[in-house]
N, C-alpha and C positions, 0 to 999 in steps of 0.2 A: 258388808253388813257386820255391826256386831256390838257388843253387849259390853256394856261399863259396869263397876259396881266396888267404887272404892271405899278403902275404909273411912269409918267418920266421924266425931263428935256429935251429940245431939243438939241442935240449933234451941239458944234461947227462948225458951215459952210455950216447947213444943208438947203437947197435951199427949202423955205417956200410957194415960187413966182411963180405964174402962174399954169399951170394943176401939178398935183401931180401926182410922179413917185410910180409907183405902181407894187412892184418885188415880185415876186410868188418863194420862196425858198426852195428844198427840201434836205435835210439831210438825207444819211442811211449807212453812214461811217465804222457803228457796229453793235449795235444790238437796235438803239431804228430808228422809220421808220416815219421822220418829215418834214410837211412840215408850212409853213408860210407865209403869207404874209403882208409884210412891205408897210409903205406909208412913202415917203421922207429921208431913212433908219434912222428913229428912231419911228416912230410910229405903233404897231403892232396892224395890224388890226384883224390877227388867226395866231394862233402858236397853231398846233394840232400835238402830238408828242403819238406813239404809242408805249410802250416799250416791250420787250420779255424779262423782267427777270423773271417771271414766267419758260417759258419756256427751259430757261437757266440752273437756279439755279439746279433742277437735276444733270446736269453735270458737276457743280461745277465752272463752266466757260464759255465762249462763244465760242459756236459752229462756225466756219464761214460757213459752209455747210448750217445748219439749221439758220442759220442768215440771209443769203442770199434768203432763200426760204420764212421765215415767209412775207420778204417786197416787194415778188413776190406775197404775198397773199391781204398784205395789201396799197400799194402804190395806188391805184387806188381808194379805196373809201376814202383815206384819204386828196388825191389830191380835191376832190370835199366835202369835207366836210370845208377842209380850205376857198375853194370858197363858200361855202353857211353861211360860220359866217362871213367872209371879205362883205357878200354883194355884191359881182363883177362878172361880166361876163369874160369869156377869154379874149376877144374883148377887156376889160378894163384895161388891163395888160401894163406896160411898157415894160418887160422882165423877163426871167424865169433863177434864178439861181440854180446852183447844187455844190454842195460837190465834187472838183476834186480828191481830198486826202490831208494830207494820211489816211489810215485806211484798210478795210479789202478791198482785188482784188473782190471779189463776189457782197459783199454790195454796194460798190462803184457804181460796173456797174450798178447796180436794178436802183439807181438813178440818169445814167447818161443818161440809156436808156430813160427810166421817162422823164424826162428833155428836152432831144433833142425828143421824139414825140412830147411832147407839144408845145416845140418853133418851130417847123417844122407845125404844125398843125395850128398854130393860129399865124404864121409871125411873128414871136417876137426874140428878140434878145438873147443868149444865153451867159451866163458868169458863169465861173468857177472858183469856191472859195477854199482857201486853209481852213481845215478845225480850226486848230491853229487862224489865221487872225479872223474866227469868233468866235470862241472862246476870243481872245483879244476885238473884238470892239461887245462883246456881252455888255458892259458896255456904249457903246454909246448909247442904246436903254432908260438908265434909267440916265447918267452921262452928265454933260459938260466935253469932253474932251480936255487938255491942252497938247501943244507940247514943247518940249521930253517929254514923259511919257516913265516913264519902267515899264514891265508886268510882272508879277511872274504866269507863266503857272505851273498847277500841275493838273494831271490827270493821267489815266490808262495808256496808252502809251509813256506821255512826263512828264517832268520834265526841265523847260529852264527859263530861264533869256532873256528878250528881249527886247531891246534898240530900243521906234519906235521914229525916231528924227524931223517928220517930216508927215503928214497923213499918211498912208499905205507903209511906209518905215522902215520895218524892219532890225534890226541887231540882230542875237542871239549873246551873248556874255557870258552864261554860260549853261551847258546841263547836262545831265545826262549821266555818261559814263558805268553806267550797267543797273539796274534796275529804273524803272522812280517809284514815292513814290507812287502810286494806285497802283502799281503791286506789290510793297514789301507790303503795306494793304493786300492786298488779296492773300497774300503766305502766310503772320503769320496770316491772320485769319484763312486760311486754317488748319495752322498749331495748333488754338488751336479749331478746328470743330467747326466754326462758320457758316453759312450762306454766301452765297454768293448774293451779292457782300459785301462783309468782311466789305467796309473799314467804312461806317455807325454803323455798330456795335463795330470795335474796339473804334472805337471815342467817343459813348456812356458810353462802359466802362472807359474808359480814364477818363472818367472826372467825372464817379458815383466812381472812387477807390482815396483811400486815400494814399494807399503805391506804390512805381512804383517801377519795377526793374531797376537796374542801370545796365545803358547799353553806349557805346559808340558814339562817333562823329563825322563823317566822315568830318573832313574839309577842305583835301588834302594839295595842296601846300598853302602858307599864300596869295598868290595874286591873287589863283584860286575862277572862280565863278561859277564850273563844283560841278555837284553832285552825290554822290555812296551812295546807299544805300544796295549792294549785302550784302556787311561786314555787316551792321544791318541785317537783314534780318539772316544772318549766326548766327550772336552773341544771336540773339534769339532763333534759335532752339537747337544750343549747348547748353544754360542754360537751355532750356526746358528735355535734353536728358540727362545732367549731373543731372537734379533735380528726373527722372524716373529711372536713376540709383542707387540712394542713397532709392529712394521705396518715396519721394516725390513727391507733386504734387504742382506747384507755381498756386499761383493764376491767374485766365486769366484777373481781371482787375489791378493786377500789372505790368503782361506784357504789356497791351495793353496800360497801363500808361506810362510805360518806354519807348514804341517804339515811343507813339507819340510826347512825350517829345524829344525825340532823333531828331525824322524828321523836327519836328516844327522847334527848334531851328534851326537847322543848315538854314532850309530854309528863315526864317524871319531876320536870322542876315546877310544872303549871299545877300539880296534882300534891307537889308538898309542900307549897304556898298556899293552896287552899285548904288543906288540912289544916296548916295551921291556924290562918286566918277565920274557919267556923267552928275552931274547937272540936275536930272530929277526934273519937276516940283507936277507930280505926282506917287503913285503907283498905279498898276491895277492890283487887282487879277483876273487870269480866269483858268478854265476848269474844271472837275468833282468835283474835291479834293478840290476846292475853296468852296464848300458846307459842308466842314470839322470845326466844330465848335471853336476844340481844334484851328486850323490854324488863323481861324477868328477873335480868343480874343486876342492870340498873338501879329500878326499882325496889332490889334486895339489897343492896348496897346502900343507896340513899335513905333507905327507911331505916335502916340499922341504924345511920350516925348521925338522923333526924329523932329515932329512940317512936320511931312509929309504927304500931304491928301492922305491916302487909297481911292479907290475908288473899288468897289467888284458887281456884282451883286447880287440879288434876289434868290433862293435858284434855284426857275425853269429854270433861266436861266444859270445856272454853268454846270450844266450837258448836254447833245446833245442835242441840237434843230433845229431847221430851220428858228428862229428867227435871229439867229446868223449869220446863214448866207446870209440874207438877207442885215444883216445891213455890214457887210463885204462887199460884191457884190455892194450897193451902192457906194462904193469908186469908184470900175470900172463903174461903170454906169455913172458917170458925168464926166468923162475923155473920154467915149465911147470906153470902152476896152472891146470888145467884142468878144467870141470866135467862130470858125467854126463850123459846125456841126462835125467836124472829130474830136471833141474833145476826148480825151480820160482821162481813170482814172487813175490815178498815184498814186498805194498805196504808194511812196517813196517822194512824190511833198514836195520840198525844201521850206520853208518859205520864204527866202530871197529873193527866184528867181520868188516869187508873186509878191513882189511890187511892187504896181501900180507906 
């Protein structure tokens, strides 16, 4: 467990004036159990975020049964722990956001239910965030953001390109059409018995190895912004299985060299071709994978001698929080887009079909 609270710039537009809105967010999409609360959605006042990879790692991956159970365990003292670093009463609240999806059907509910007691109990409004959205404007928290900006999403379940042209208007305009790049991390890490969650580890080796396997490029068609990483992921383990049949063994930091050289590139050049191509004014990296360092130099490299500002979060806030979704949630909070109590969880909730 524990508490982020980096410095930050005020996010463009953000309403300074008169009583300050004060949104209590909680995140439990997978397997970390977060909640937060935001003043004026850029300023965090607790972001307490509990993870289960302990708990995890044993089985090599995320349980959703046991996922679902650990944040039946801990959702409640961690609701009141946010409140006691924030300083605030319930009473003190604007409104209470939650995590609609997507992500796991179990987890999801832990903190939908969460959610709607609390805004049922203490009168408060209720709004429901796409988990993606807060992942994107987890960089409001510490950035001025500039319209159109494009976001290069990378994490365990997504891999996208996302075109926002306008505040909380989304377009995806490239995806992943098999595996998203944390999930091919965490299949070749698998594949050379590393620890789970892999992709921290292969990144480390990636970048302590001097030799990398050469490995292929998934670039699809020449005007595509769609990305496959099955074929890598494949071309890894075939060269791993042809090298155990010759009575070799390859090195694990040249593989993990090769694969992330393979992923990086294709992602960091798909992502400044399409900058250029819709006139975006900035890049925004977000979700897990954006705490990938190999990703991070690239991308800081390429953007410099493209004359593009990157704009990336802090390392605590790349990965799941409820800080994110907080400052997400404030979009719909000053438009007064508020949801029912009948709200439900949607491990499938479309990006596009959030914008505010």
């Amino acid at each position: 467990m524990n508490e982020t609270n980096p410095a930050k710039e005020p996010a463009a537009g953000a309403d300074t004036s008169g009583t300050p809105v004060y949104i209590l967010a909680i995140e439990t999409s997978c397997d970390e159990t977060a909640v937060s609360i935001i003043c004026d959605g850029t300023e965090i006042l607790a972001n307490v975020v509990s993870s289960q990879i302990e708990t995890h790692q044993r089985f090599g991956g995320v349980v959703p049964e046991v996922a679902s159970r650990k944040h039946v365990e801990s959702i409640t003292w961690i609701l009141q722990e946010a409140l006691d670093k924030a300083k605030l009463h319930p009473s003190q609240l604007s409104a209470v956001a939650v995590t609609q999806g997507p992500g796991l059907v179990g987890a999801l509910l832990v903190g939908m239910v969460a959610a709607k007691a609390f805004a049922c109990a203490w009168g408060l409004p209720l709004i429901g965030v796409h988990h993606i959205a807060g992942h994107i404007y987890a960089n409001a928290l510490v950035h001025r953001l500039e319209y159109p900006f494009l976001s290069l999403v990378v994490s365990g379940g997504h891999t996208e390109l996302v075109y926002v042209e306008s505040e909380g208007h989304f377009r995806i305009i490239g995806q992943t059409r098999d595996d998203a790049a944390g999930e091919a991390y965490d299949k070749v890490a698998r594949a050379l018995k590393l620890p789970y969650p892999g992709g921290p580890h292969i990144d480390r080796l990636a970048l302590e190895s001097e030799e990398a396997l050469t490995l292929p490029r998934a670039w699809l068609e020449p005007d595509s912004y769609d990305f496959s990483f099955s074929g890598l992921k494949s071309a890894v383990l075939s060269a791993m299985n042809s090298a155990a049949m010759k009575g070799q063994t390859l090195s694990a930091g040249a593989v993990a060299r090769g694969f992330q050289d393979s992923v990086v590139e294709v992602l960091v050049e798909k992502a400044l071709r399409a900058v250029k191509a819709y006139g975006a004014k900035q890049l925004l990296l977000a979700g897990g994978v954006a705490a990938n360092k190999g990703l991070r130099s690239r991308l800081e490299a390429r953007c410099a001698e493209a004359g593009v500002p990157l704009l990336a979060p802090p390392l605590p806030l790349c990965t799941d929080n409820a800080a994110m979704i907080g400052a997400a949630a404030f979009l719909k909070f000053r438009r007064g887009q508020f949801a029912s109590l009948d709200l439900k969880a949607d491990p499938q909730l479309k990006l596009e079909e959030w914008s505010v």
